[in-house]
py3Dmol code that shows the C-alpha trace and the ligand (Angstrom):
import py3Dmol

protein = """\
ATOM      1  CA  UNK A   1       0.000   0.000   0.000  1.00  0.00           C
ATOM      2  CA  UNK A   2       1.143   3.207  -0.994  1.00  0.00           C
ATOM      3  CA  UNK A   3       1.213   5.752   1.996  1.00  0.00           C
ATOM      4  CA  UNK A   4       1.779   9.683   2.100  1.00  0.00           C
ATOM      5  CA  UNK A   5       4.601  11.323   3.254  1.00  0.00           C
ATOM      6  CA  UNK A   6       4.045  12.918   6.915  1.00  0.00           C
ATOM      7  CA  UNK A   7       4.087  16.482   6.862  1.00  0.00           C
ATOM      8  CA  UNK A   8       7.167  17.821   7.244  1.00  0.00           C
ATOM      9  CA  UNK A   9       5.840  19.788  10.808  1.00  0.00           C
ATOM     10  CA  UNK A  10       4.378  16.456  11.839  1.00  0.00           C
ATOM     11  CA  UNK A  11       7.282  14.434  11.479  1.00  0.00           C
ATOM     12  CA  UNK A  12       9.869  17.142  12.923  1.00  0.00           C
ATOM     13  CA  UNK A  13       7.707  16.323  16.599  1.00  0.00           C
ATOM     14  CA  UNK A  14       7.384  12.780  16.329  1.00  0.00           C
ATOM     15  CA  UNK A  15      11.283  12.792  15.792  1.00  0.00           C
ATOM     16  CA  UNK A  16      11.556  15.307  18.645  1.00  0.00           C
ATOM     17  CA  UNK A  17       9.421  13.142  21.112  1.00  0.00           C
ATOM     18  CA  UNK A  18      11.290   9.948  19.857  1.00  0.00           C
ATOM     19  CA  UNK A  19      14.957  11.065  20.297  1.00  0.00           C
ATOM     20  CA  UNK A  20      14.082  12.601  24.059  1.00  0.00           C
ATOM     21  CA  UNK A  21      12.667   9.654  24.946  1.00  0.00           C
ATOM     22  CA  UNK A  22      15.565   7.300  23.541  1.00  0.00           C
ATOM     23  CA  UNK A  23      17.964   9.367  25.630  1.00  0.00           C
ATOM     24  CA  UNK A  24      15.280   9.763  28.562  1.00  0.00           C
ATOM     25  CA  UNK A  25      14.494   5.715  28.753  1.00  0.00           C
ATOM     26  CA  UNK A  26      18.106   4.743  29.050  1.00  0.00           C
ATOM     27  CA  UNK A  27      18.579   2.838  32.238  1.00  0.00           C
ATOM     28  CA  UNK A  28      14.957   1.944  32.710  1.00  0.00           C
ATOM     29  CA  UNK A  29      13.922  -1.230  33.287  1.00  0.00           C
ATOM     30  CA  UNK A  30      13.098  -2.936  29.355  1.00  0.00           C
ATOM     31  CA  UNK A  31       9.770  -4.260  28.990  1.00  0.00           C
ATOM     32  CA  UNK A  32       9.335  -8.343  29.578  1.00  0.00           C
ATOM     33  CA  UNK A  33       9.147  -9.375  26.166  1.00  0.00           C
ATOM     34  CA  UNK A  34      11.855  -6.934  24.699  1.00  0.00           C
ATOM     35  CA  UNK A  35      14.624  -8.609  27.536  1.00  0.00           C
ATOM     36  CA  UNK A  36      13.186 -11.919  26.643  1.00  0.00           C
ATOM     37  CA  UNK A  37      13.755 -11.029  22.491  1.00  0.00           C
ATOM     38  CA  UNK A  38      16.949  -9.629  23.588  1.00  0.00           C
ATOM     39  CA  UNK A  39      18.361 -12.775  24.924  1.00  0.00           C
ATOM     40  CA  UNK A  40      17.027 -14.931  21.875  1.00  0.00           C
ATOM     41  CA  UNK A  41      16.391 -12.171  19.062  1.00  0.00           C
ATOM     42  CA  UNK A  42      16.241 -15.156  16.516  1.00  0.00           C
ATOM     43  CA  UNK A  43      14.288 -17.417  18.308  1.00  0.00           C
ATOM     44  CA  UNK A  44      10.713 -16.432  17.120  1.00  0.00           C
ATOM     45  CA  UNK A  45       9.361 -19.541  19.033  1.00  0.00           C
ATOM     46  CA  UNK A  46      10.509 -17.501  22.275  1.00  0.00           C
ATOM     47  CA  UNK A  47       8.761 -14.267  21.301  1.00  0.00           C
ATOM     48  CA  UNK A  48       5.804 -15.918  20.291  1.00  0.00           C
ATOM     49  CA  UNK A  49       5.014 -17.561  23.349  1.00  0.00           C
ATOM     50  CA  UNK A  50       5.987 -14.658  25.635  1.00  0.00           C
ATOM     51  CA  UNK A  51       4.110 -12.230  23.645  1.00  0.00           C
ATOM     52  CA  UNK A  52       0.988 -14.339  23.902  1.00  0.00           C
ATOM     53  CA  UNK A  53       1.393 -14.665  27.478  1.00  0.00           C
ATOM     54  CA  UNK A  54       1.696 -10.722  28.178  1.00  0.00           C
ATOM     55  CA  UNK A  55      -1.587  -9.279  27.464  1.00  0.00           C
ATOM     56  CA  UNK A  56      -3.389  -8.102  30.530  1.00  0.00           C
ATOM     57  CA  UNK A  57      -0.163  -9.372  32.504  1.00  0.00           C
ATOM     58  CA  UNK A  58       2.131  -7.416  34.460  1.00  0.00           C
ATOM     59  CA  UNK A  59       6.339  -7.707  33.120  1.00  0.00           C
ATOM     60  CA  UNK A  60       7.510  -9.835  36.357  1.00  0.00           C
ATOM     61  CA  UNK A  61       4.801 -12.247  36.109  1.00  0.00           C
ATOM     62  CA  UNK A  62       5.032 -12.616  31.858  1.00  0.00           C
ATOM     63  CA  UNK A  63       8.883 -13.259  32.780  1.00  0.00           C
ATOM     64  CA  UNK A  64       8.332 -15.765  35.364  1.00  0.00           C
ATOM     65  CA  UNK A  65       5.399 -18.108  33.890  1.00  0.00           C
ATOM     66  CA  UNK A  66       7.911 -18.003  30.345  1.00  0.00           C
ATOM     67  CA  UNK A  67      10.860 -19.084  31.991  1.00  0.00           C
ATOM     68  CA  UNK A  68       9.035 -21.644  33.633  1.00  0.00           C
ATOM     69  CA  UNK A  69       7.140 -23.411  30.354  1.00  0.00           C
ATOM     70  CA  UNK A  70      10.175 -23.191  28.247  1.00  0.00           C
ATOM     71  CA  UNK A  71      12.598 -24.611  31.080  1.00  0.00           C
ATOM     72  CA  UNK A  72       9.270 -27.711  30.379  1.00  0.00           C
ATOM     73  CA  UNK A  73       9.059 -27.385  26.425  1.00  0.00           C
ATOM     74  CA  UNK A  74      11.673 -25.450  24.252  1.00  0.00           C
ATOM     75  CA  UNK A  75      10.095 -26.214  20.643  1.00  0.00           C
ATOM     76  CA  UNK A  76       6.351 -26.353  19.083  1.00  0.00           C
ATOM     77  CA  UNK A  77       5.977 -30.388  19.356  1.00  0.00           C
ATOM     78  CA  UNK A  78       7.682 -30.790  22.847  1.00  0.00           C
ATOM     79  CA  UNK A  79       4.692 -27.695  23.791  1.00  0.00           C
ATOM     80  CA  UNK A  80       2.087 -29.168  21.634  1.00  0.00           C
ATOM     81  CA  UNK A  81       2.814 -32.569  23.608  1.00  0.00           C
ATOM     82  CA  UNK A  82       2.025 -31.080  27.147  1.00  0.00           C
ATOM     83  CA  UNK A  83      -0.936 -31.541  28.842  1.00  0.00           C
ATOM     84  CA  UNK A  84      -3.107 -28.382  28.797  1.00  0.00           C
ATOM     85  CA  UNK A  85      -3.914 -28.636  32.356  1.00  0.00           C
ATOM     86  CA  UNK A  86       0.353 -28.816  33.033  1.00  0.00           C
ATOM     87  CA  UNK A  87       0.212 -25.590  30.532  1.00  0.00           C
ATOM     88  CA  UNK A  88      -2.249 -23.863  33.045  1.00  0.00           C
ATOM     89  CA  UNK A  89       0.029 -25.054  36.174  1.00  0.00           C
ATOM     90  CA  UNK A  90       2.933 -23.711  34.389  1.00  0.00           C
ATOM     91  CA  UNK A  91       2.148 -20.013  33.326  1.00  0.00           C
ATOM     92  CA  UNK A  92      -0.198 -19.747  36.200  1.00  0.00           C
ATOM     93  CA  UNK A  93      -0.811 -16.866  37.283  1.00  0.00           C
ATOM     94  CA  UNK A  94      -0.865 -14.967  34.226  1.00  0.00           C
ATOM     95  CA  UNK A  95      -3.853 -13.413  33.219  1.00  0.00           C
ATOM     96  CA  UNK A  96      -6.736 -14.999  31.591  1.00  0.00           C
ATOM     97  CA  UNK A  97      -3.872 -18.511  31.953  1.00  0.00           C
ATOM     98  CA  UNK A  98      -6.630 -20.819  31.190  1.00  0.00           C
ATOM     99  CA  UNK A  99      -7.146 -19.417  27.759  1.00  0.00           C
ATOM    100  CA  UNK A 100      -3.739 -18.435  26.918  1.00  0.00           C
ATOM    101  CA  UNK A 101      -2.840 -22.630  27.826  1.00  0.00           C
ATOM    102  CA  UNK A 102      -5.522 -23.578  25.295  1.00  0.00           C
ATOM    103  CA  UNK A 103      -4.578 -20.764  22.258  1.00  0.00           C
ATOM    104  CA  UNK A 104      -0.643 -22.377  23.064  1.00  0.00           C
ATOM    105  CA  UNK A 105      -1.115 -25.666  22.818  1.00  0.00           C
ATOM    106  CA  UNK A 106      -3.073 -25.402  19.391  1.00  0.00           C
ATOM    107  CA  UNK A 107      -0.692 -22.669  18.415  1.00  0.00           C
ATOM    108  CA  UNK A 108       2.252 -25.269  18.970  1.00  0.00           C
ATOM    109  CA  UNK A 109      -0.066 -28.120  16.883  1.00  0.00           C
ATOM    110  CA  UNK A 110      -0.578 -25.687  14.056  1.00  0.00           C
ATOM    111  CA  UNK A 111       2.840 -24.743  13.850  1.00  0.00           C
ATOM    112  CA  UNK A 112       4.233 -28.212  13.948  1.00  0.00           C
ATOM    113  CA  UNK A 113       1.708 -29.478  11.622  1.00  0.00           C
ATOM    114  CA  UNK A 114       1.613 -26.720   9.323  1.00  0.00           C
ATOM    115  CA  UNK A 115       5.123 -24.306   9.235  1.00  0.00           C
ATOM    116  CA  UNK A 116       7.632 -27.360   9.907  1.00  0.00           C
ATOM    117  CA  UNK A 117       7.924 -26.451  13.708  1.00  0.00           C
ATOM    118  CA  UNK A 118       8.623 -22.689  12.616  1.00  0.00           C
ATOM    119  CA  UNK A 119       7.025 -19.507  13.298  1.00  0.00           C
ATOM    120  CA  UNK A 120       5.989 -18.177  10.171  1.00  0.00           C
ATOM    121  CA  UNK A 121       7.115 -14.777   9.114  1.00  0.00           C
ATOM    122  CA  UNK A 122       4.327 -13.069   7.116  1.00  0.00           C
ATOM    123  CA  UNK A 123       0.965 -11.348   8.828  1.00  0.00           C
ATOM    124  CA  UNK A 124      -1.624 -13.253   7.138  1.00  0.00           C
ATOM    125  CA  UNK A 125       0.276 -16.488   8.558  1.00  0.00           C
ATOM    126  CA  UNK A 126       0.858 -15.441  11.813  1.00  0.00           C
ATOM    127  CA  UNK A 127      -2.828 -14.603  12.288  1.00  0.00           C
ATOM    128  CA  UNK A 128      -4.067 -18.085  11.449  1.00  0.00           C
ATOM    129  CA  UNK A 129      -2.758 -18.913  14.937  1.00  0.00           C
ATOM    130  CA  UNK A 130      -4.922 -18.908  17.632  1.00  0.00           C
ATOM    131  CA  UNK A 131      -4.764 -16.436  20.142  1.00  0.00           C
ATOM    132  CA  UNK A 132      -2.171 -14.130  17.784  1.00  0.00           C
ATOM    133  CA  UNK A 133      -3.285 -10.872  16.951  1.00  0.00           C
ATOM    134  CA  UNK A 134      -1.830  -7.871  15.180  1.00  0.00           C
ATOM    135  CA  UNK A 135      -0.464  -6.683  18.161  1.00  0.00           C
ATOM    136  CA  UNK A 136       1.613 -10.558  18.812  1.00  0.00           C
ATOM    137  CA  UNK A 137       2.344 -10.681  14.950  1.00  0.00           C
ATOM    138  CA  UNK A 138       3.762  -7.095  14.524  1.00  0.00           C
ATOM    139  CA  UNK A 139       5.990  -7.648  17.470  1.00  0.00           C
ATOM    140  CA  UNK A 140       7.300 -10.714  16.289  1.00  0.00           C
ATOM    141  CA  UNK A 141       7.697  -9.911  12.929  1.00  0.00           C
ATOM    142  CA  UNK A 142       9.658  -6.857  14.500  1.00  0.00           C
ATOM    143  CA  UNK A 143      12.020  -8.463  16.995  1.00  0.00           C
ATOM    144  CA  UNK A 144      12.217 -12.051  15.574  1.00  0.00           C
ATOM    145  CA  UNK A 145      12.205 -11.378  11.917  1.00  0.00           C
ATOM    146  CA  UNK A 146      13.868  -7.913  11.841  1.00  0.00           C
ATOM    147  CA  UNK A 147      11.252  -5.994  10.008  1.00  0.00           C
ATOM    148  CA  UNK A 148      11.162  -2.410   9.980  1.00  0.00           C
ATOM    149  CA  UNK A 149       7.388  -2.104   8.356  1.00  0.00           C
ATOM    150  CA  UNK A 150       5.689  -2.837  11.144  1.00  0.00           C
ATOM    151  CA  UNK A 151       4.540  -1.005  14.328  1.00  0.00           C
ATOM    152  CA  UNK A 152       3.374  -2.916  17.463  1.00  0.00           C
ATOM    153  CA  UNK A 153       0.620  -1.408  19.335  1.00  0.00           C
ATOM    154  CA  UNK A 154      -0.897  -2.206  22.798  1.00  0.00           C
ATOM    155  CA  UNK A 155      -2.546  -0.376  25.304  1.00  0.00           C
ATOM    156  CA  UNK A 156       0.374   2.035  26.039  1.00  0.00           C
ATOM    157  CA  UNK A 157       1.173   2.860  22.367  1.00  0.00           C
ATOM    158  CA  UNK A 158      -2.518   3.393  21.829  1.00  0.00           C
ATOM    159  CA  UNK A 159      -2.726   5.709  24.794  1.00  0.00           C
ATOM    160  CA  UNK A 160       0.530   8.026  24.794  1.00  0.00           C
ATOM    161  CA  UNK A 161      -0.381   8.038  20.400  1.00  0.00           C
ATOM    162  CA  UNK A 162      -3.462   9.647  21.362  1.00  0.00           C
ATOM    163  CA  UNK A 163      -2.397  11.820  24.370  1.00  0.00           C
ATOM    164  CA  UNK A 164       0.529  13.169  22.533  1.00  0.00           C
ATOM    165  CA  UNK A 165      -2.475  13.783  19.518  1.00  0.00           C
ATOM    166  CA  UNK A 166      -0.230  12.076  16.987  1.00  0.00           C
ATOM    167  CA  UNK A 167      -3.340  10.308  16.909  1.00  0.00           C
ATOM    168  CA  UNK A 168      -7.417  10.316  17.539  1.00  0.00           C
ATOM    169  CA  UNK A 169      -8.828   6.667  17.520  1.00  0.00           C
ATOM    170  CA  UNK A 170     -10.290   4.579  19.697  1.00  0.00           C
ATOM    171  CA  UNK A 171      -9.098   1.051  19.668  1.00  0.00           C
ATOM    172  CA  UNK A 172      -5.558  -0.242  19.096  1.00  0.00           C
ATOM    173  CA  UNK A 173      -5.995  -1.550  15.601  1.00  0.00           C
ATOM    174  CA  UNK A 174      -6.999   2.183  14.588  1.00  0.00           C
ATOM    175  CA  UNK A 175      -3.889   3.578  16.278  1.00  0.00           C
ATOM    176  CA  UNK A 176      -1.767   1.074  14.781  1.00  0.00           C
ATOM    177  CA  UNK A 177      -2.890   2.222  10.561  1.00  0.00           C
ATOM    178  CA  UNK A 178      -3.392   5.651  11.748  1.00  0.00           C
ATOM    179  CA  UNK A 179       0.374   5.834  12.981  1.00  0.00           C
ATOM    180  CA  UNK A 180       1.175   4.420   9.869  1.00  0.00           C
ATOM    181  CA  UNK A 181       0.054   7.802   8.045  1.00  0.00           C
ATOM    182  CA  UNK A 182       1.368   9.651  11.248  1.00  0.00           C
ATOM    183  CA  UNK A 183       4.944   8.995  11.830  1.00  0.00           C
ATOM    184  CA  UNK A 184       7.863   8.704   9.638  1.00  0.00           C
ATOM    185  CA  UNK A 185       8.692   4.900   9.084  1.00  0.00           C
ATOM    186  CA  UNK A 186      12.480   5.182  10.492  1.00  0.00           C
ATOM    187  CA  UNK A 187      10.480   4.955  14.033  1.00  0.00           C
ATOM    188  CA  UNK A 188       7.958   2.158  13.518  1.00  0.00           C
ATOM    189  CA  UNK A 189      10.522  -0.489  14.901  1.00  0.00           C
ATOM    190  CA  UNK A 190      11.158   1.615  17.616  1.00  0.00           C
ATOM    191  CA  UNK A 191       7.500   2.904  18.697  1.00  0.00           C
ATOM    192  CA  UNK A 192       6.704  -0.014  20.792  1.00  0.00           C
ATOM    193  CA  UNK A 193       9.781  -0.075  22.864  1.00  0.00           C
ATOM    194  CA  UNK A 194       9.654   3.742  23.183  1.00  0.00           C
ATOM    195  CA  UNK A 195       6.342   3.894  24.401  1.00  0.00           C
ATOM    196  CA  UNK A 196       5.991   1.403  26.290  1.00  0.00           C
ATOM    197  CA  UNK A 197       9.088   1.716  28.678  1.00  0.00           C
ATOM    198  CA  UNK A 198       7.753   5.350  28.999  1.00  0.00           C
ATOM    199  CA  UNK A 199       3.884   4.376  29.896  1.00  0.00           C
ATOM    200  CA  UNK A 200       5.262   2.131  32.510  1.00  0.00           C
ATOM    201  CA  UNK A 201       7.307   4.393  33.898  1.00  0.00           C
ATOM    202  CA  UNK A 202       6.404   8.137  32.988  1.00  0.00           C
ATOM    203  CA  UNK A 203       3.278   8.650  31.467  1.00  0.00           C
ATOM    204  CA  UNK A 204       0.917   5.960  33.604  1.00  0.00           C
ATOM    205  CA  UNK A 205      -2.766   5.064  32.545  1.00  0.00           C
ATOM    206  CA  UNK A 206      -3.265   6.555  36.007  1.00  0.00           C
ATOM    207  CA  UNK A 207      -1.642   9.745  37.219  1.00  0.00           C
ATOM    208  CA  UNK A 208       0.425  10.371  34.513  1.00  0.00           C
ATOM    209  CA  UNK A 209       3.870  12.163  35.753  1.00  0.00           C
ATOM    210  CA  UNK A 210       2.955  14.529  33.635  1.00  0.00           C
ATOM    211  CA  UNK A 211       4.927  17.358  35.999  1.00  0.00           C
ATOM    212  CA  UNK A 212       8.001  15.344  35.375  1.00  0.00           C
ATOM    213  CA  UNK A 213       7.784  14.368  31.563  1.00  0.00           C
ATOM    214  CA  UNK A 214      10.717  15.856  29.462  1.00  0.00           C
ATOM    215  CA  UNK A 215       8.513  15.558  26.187  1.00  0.00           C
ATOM    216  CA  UNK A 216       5.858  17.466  28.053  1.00  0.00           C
ATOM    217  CA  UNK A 217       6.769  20.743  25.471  1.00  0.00           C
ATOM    218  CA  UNK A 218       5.738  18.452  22.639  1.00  0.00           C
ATOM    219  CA  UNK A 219       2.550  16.499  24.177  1.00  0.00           C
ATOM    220  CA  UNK A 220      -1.175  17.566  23.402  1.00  0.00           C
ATOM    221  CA  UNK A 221      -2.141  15.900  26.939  1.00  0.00           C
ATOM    222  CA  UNK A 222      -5.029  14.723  24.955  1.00  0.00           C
ATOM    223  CA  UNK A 223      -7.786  13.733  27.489  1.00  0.00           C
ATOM    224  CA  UNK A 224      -5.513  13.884  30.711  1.00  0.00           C
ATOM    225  CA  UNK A 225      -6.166  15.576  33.929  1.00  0.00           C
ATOM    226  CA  UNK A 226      -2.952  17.094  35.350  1.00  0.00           C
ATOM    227  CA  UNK A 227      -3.146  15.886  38.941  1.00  0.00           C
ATOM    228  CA  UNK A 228       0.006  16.398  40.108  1.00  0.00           C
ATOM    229  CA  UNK A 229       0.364  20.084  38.288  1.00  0.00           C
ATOM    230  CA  UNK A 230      -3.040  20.851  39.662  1.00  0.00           C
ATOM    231  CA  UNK A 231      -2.239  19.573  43.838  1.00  0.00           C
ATOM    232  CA  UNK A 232       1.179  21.071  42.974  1.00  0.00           C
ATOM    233  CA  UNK A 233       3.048  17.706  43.808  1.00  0.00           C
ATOM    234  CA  UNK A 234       6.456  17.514  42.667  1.00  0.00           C
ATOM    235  CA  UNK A 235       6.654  13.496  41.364  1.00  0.00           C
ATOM    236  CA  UNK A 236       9.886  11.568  41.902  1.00  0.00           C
ATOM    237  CA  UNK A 237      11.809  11.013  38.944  1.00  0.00           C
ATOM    238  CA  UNK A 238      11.391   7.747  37.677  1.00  0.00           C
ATOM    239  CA  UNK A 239      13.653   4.939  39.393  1.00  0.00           C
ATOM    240  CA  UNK A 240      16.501   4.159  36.626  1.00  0.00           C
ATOM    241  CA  UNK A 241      18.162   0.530  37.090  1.00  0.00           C
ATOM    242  CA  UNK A 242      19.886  -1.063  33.758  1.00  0.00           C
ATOM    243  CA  UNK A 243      20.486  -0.085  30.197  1.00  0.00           C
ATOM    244  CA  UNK A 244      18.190  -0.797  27.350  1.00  0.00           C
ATOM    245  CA  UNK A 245      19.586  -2.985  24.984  1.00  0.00           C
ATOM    246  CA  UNK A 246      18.176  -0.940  21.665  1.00  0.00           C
ATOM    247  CA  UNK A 247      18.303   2.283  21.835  1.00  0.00           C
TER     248      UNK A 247
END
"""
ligand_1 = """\
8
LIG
S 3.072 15.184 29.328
Fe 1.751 13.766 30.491
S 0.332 12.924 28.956
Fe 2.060 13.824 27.828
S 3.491 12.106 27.508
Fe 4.123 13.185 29.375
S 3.120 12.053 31.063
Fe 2.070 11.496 29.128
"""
view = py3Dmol.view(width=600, height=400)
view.addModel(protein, "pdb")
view.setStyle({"model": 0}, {"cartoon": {"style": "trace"}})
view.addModel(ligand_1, "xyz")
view.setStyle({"model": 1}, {"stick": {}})
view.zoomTo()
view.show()
């Protein structure tokens, strides 16, 4: 698909926003998956797994229950082979860990059965699998497979897109095509790591820090309500504790 070029205004503040936060997020703790992807960036199998596990989960939990199921199963078949209910026992207590052990173990069938034990590396595979979504497939195709035509969004991307008013949409999949028009494609591998170490650390679904943001100059604050500006709080700095490995 042929897209149009950003405006030049447009994609002088996304650039802006992007390089503060590069140098801003260094030292922050790395989001589960990314340290996962960092320690196996060609094992797609790894990333695949971990990303399904991490919806609606917090980091320390997604690290924990992945560790534990691939120290049980390191390939499709050996996963495929488990029992569901030892799937549950494993990734326990991530959320939803019923479901997720079900969408895995067909996942791991399919991908024996169909890809030769491989994750596939197009989107219209990767969605055949159960339980994979844009947001699992763009991330994989990203960090596995390398691809810089993609951009992974979740809840944080969605919500710092809009609050920043790069974007105005209402649901992740919108955010993800309208960023496509929005922002200049030397970010879109970057996006997801970007804004997601900063809405864990800086700008929260809750109480925002927005009185400590250094891309506060360049942010709409689309929809938020100051708290800490308004109560005249002064928020700690966000706690710093190792390097990102990406940036
Ligand atoms: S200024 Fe507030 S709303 Fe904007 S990015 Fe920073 S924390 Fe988020």
């Amino acid at each position: 698909m042929t897209r149009r070029a950003v405006p030049a205004a447009r994609a002088r503040r996304v650039a802006r926003v992007m390089k503060v936060i590069a140098r801003e997020i260094a030292g922050l703790e790395l989001p589960a998956v990314e340290k996962i992807a960092g320690g196996s960036r060609r094992n797609a199998f790894e990333v695949l797994v971990s990303t399904m596990l991490s919806a609606q989960t917090r980091d320390p939990v997604t690290a924990a229950a992945s560790s534990r199921l691939f120290r049980a199963a390191r390939t499709p078949p050996e996963m495929a082979s488990l029992a569901t209910k030892r799937i549950e026992r494993l990734i326990y207590p991530v959320s939803f860990y019923r479901h997720k052990a079900r969408h895995l173990k067909r996942t791991c069938a399919l991908l024996a059965a169909r890809f030769g034990g491989r994750v596939p590396g197009t989107m219209a595979e990767l969605l055949t699998l159960p339980g994979v979504g844009r947001k699992t497939a763009n991330l994989v195709l990203i960090l596995s497979f390398g691809s810089r035509r993609n951009i992974c969004v979740d809840t944080h991307v969605h919500r710092i897109a809009n609050r920043l008013g790069w974007v105005a949409t209402g649901t992740p999949d919108e955010t993800e095509q309208a960023l496509y028009e929005a922002t200049s494609p030397r970010w879109w591998p970057y996006i997801n790591l970007y804004l997601v170490t900063w809405g864990q650390n800086v700008c929260r679904p809750v109480y925002p820090r927005c009185a400590a943001c250094a891309i506060r100059p360049l942010c709409a604050q689309a929809g938020v309500v100051d708290r800490s500006r308004r109560a005249g709080a002064s928020p700690a700095a966000p706690a710093r504790r190792r390097r990102p490995g990406r940036v």
